[in-house]
C-alpha positions in Angstrom: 0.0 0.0 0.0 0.9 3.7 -0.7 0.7 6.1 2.1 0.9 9.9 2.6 1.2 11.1 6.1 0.5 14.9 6.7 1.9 16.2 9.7 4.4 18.3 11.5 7.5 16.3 10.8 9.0 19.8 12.5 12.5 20.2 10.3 12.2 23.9 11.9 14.6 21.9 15.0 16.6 20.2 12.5 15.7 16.8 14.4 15.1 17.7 18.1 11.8 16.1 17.5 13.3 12.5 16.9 11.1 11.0 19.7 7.7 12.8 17.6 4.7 9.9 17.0 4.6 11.1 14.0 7.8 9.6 13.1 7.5 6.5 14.8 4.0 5.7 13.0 6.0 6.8 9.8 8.4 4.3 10.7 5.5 1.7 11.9 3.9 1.9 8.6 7.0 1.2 7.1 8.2 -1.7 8.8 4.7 -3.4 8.0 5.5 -2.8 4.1 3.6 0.3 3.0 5.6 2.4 1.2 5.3 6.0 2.6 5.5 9.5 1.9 6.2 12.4 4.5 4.5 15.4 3.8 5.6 18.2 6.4 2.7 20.8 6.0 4.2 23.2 8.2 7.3 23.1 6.9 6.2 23.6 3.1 4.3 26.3 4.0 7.3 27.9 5.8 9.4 27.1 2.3 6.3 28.4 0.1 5.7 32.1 2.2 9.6 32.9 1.1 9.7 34.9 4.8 9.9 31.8 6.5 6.4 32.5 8.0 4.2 29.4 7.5 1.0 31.4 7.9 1.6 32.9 4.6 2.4 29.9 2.9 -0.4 28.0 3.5 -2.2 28.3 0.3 1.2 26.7 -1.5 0.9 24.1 1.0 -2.3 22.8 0.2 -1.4 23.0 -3.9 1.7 21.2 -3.3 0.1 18.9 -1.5 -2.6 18.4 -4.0 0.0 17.3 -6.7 2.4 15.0 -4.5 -1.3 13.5 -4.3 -1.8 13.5 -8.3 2.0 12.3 -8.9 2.3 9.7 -6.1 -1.3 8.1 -6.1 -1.6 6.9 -2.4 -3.9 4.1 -1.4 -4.5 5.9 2.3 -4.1 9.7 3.5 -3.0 10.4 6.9 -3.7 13.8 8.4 -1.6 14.2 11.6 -2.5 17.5 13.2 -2.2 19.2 9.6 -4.3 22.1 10.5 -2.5 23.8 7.7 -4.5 21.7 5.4 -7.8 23.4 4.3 -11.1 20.9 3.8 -11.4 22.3 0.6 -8.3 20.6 -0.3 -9.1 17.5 0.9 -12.2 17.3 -1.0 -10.5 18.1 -4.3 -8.1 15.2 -3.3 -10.8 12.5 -2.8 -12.8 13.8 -5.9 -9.8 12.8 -7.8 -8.8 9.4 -5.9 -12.6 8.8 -4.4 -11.8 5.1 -3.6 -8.9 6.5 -1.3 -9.7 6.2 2.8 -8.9 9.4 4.6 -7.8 8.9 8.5 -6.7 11.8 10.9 -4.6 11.2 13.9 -5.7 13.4 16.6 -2.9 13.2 20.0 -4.4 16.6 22.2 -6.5 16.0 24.9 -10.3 16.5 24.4 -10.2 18.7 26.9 -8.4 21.0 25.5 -10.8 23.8 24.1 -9.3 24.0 20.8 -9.4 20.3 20.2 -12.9 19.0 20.0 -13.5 21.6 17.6 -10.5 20.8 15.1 -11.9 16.9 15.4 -15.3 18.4 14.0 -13.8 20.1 11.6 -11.7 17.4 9.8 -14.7 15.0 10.5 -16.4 17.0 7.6 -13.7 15.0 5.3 -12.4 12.0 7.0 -13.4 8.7 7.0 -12.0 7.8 10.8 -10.1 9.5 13.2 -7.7 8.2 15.7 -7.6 9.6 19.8 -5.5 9.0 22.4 -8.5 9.3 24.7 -11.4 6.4 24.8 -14.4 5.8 26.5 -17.9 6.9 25.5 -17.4 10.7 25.0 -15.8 9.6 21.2 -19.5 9.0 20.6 -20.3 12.5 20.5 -17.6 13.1 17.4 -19.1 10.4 15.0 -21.4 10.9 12.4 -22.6 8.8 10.0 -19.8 9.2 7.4 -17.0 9.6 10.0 -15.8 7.4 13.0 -13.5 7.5 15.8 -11.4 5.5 17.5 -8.8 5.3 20.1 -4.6 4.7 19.8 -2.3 4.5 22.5 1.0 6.1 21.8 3.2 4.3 20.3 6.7 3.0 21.0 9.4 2.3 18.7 12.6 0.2 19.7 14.4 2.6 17.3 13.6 5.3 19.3 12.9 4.3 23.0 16.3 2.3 23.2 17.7 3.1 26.4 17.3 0.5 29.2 17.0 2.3 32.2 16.3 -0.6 34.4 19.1 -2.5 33.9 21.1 0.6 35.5 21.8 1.3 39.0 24.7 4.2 38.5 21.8 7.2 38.0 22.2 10.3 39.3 18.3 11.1 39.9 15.9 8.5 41.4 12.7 10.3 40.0 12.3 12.3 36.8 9.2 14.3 35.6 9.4 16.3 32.6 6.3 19.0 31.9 6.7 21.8 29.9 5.9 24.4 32.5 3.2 24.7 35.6 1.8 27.5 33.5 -2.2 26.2 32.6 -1.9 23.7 34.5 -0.5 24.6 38.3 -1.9 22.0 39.8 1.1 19.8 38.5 3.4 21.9 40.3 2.1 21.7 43.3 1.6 18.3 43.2 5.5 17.7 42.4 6.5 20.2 45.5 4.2 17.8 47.4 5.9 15.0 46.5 9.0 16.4 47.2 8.2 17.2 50.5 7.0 14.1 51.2 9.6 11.8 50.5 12.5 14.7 51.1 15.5 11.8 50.6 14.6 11.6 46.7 16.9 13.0 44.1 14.4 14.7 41.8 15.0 15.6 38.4 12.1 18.0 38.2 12.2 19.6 34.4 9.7 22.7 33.7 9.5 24.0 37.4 10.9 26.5 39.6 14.3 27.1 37.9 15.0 24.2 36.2 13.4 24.4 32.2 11.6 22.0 30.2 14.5 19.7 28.8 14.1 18.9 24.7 15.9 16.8 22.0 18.8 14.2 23.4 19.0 16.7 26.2 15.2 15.1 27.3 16.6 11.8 26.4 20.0 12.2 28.1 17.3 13.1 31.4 15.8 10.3 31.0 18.9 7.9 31.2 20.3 9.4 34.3 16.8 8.4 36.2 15.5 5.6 37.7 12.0 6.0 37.7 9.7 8.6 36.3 6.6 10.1 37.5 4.3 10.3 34.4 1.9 13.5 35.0 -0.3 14.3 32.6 -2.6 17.6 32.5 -5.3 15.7 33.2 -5.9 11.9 34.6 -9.3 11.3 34.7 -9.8 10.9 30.8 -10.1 7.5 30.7 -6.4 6.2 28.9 -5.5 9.8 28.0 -2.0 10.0 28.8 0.3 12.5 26.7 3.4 10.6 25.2 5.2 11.2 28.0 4.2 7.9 29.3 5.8 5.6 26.2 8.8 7.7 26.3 9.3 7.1 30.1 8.6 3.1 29.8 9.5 2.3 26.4 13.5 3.5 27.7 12.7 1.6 30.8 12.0 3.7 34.1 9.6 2.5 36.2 6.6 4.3 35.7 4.1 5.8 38.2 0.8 7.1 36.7 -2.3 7.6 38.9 -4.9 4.9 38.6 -7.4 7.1 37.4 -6.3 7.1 34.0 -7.9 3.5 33.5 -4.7 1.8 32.4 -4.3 -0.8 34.5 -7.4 -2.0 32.9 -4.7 -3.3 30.6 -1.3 -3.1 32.6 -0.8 -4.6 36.2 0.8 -3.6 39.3 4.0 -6.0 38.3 4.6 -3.8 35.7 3.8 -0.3 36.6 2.8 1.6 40.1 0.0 2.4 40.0 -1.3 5.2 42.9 -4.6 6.7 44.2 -3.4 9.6 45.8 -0.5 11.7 47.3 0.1 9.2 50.5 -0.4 6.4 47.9 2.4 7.2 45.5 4.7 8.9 48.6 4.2 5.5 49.7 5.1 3.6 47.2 8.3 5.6 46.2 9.3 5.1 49.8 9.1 1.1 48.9 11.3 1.3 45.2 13.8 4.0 46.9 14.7 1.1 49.3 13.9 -1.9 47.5 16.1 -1.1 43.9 15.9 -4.6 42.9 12.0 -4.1 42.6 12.3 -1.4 40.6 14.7 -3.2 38.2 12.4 -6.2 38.1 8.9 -4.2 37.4 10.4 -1.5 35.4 11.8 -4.9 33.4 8.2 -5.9 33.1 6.7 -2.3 32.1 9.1 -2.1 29.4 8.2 -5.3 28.1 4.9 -5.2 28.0 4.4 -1.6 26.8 6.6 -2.7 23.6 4.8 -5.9 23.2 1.7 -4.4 23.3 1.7 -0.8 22.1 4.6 -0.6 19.7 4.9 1.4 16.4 3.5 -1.5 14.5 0.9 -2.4 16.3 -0.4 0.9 16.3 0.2 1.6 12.4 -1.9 -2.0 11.5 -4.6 -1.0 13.7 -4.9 2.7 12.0 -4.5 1.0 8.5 -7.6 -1.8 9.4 -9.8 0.4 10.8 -9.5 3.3 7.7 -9.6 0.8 4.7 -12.3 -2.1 6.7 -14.0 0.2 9.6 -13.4 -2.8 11.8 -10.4 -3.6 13.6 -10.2 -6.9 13.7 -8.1 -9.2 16.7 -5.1 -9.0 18.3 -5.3 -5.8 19.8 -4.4 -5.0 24.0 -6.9 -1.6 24.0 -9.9 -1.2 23.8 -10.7 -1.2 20.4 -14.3 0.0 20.0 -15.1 2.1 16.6 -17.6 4.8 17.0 -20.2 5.1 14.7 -22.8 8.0 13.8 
């Protein structure tokens, strides 16, 4: 199969976005034997402006666009947050190829403001597209010529590679990356919290107080010098919706806590991630891996296992691909794999 993907491939950081989903489904799609085309919208509009400004360059996005669709013919197109692609343009596209399925991948939170209004609008043109939230509230974006679906985030071995639980030389015992309290202060308080709950912990605390949000192999380099990570999303009470934080943190083996409001160990057990309820929960239970490191070796071990046998860039790509050409999903699948029809 031939595939376009659409999306913010980002070559504005000359490849500080290595760990992007976009380029792991790229490279899951590939690895199952589609042969696939990267279309960076934001970057060709950049290129097409001639100031570098990719609000002006739109329009010669969406033309180019058109004829990488005339001269390559794909089978599928895959918008990936390509909000620089105008409706109009996909409706010229599938007037000229109308047997072609058009999926959108979809990775904010829903709730997000701007989100469940940029779903709506590309439902007006999509066959399917993908969240990384489930549950019933996907209901409300279907209509009877567009479904939804959730993904998990991928992991891809080329990418998530380190092995943090085979370590016991890190510097930090518990890492948590967010890009800043601003939005959402809640997280920083909760972090101080922490800290001044279990005060013996070396934190590597990235986006608050003085230390910044850490990017690139910098984020990566983080990562490897930590033993366990404390996955804190802006919101845990959308059932799975987890920002991809949470395969970046287990797919390079840390152990991983995440609260258990966010559903998952509906598919994950305590043996493989730590799971808490509350404040004293998790306090408690980093008091337990801080003294027992052998635990954490041994369940971190399992996390990273599971999380790339189960959600891993292939995976994810085959379930995308089923669902946009079939509407069903078929077996062999760890989520929940429901598709939401109007």
């Amino acid at each position: 199969m031939k595939i376009v993907i659409v999306g913010n491939y980002n070559e504005k950081k000359a490849g500080a976005n290595f760990y992007a989903t976009v380029r792991k489904l790229t490279n899951g799609f590939t690895r199952n034997g589609h042969h696939v085309m990267p279309f960076s919208d934001r970057d060709v509009a950049r290129e097409e402006s001639g100031w570098g400004i990719g609000r002006a360059g739109g329009r010669g996005a969406n033309r180019r666009l058109v004829e990488l669709v005339g001269n390559f013919k794909p089978d599928l197109l895959i918008l990936f947050h390509a909000d620089k692609i105008a409706n109009d343009t996909i409706r010229e596209i599938r007037a000229a190829r109308p047997d072609m399925p058009v999926a959108v991948v979809n990775l904010d939170p829903l709730f997000l403001p701007e989100n469940p209004p940029r779903i709506r609008r590309f439902a007006e043109v999509a066959d399917v597209t993908f969240i990384t939230t489930a549950g019933a509230r996907l209901q409300e974006f279907a209509t009877p010529t567009h479904r939804v679906a959730f993904i998990p985030n991928p992991v891809d071995p080329s990418v998530e590679s380190l092995e943090c639980f085979a370590r016991e030389d890190q510097a930090s015992d518990l890492i948590c990356t967010i890009g800043s309290e601003q939005g959402t202060p809640w997280r920083g308080e909760f972090m101080r919290a922490l800290r001044d709950k279990v005060p013996g912990c070396r934190y590597a605390y990235y986006g608050l107080d003085e230390r910044p949000s850490v990017f690139g192999s910098a984020y990566f380099d983080a990562i490897g010098d930590a033993r366990m990570g404390l996955n804190l999303s802006r919101a845990d009470d959308h059932y799975l919706y987890s920002s991809d934080r949470f395969a970046q943190y287990a797919g390079n083996g840390l152990l991983t806590f995440l609260a258990r409001e966010t559903g998952y160990d509906d598919i994950f057990t305590d043996e493989e991630f730590v799971f808490y309820r509350d404040m004293e929960d998790l306090a408690d239970r980093l008091r337990f891996f801080l003294a027992h490191d052998g635990d954490r070796q041994r369940v971190a071990r399992n996390g990273h296992a599971r999380y790339h046998a189960l959600f891993n860039e292939r995976l994810v790509a085959r379930f995308i691909e089923q669902v946009a050409v079939s509407g069903e999903a078929g077996d062999g699948f760890a989520w929940p794999t429901t598709v939401h029809k109007g």
